[in-house]
DRENROPA-14190 format. One record per residue (C-alpha): residue number from 1; residue in one letter; x negated, y, z negated. Coordinates in nm, 4 decimals. Layout:
VOMI | pos | code | c1 | c2 | c3
VOMI | NUM | A | X | Y | Z
...
! end
This chain:
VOMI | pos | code | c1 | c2 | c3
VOMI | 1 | X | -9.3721 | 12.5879 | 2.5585
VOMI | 2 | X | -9.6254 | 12.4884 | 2.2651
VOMI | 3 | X | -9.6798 | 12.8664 | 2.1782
VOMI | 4 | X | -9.3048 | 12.8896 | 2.0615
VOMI | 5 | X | -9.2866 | 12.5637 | 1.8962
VOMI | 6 | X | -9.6093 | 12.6360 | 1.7583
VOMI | 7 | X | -9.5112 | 12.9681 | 1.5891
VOMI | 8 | X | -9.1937 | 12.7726 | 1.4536
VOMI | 9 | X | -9.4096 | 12.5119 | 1.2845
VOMI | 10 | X | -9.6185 | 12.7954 | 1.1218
VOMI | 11 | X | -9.2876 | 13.0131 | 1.0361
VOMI | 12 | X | -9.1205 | 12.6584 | 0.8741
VOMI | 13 | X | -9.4721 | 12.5770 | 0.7481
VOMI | 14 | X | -9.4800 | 12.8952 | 0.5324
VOMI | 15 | X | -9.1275 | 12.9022 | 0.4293
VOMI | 16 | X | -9.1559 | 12.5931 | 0.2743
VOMI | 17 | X | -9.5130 | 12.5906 | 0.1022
VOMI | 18 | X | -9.4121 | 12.4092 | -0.1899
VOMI | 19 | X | -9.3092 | 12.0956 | 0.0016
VOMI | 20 | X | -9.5898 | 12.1420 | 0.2570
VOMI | 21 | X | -9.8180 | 12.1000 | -0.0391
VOMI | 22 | X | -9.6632 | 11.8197 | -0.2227
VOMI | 23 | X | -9.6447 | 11.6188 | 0.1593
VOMI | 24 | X | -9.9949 | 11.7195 | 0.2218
VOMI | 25 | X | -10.1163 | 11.5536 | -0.1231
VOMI | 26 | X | -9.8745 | 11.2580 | -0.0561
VOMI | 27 | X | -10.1014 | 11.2216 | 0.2975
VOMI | 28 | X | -10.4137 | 11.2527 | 0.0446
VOMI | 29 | X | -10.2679 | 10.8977 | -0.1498
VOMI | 30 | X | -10.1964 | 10.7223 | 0.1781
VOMI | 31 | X | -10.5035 | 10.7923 | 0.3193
VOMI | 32 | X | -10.7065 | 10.6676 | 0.0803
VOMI | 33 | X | -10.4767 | 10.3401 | 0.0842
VOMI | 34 | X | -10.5804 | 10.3161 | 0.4696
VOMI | 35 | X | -10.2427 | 10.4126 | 0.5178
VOMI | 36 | X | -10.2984 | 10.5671 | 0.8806
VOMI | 37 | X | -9.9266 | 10.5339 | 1.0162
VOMI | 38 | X | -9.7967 | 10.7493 | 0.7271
VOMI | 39 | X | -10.0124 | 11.0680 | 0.8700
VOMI | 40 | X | -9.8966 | 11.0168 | 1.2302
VOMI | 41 | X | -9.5210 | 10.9393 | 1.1314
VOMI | 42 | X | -9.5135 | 11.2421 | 0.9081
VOMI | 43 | X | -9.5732 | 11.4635 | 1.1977
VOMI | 44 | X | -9.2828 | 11.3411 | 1.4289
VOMI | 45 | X | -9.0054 | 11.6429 | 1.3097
VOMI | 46 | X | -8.7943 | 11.8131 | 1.5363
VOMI | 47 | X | -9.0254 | 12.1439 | 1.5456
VOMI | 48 | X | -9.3962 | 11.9751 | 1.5700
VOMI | 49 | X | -9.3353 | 11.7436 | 1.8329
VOMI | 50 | X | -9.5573 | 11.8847 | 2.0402
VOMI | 51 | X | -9.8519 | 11.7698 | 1.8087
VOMI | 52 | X | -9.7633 | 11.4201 | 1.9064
VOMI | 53 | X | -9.7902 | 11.5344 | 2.2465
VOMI | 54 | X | -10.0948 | 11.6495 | 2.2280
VOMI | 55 | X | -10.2394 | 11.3644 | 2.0117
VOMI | 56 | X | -10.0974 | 11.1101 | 2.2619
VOMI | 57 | X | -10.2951 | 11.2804 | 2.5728
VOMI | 58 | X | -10.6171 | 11.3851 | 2.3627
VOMI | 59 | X | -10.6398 | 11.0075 | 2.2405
VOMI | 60 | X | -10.5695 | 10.8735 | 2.6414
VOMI | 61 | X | -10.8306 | 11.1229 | 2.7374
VOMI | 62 | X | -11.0922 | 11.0231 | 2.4912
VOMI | 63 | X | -11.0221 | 10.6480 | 2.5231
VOMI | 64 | X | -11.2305 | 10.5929 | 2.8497
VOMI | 65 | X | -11.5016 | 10.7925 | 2.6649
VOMI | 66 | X | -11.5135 | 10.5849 | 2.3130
VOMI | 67 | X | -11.5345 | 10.2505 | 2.5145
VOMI | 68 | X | -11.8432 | 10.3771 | 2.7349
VOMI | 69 | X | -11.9838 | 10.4948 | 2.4643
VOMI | 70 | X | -11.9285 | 10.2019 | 2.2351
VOMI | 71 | X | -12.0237 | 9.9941 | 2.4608
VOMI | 72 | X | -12.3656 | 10.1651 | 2.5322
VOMI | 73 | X | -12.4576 | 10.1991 | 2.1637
VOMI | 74 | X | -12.3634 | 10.1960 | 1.7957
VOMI | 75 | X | -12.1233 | 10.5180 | 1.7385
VOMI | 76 | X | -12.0040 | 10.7506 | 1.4923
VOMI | 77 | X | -11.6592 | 10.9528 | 1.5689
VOMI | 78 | X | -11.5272 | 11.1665 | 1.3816
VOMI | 79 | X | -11.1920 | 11.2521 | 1.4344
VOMI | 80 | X | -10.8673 | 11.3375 | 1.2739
VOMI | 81 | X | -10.6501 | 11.0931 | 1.0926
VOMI | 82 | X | -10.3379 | 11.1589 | 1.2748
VOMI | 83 | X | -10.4778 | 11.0708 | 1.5583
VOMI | 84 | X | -10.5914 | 10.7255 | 1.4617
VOMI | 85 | X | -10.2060 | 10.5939 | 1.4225
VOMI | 86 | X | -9.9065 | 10.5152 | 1.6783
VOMI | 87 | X | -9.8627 | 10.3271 | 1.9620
VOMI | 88 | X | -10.0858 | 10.5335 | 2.1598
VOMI | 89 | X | -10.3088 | 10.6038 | 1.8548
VOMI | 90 | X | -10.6763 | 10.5402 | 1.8730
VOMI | 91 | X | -10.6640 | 10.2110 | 1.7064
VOMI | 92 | X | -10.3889 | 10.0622 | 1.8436
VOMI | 93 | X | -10.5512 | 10.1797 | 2.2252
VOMI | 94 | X | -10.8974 | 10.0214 | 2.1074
VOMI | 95 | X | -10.7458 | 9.7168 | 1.9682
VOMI | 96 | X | -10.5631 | 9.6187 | 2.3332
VOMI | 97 | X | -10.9096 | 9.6788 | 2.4951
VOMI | 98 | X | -11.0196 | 9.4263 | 2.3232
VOMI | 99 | X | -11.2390 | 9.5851 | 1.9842
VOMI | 100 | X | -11.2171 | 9.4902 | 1.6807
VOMI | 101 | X | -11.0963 | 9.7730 | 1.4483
VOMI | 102 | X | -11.0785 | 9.7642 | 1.0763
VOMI | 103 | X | -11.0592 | 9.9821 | 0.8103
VOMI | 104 | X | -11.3579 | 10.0749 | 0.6303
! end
């Protein structure tokens, strides 16, 4: 299922390079606004759906792991913006366990 809608991502991806580029440096401006919903709403087209898929299970995975590890000690993560955003986006999940979560 992802293999197909992944290949159709890349096919639309490099079709449309121009626009790609000009959304990617838009991302760029929000990002450095702290503009986190922006990079997870851009992703939600018709043919890259599965990406919130798999953001939404990597970030319900991870969750369990970021609290024990919080919890044991100061932490550094490092992952990617898109997956900080949503309902089920790292920050909103950290923020109804209880953390305080700002940006920095």
């Amino acid at each position: 299922m992802y293999g197909q809608n992944a290949f159709t991502y890349l096919s639309n991806f490099i079709d449309n390079i121009d626009i790609e580029l000009e959304l990617y440096k838009r991302g760029l401006k929000e990002y450095a606004k702290h503009n986190i919903n922006y990079l997870y709403y851009s992703q939600l087209r018709p043919e890259t759906q599965f990406f919130t898929d798999i953001l939404d299970k990597r970030n319900l995975n991870w969750l369990p792991k970021i609290k024990t590890a919080i919890k044991k000690e100061s932490c550094f993560f490092a992952i990617g913006a898109a997956h900080l955003a949503g309902n089920n986006g790292l920050v909103n999940l950290l923020r109804k366990e209880g953390f305080v979560v700002t940006p920095y």
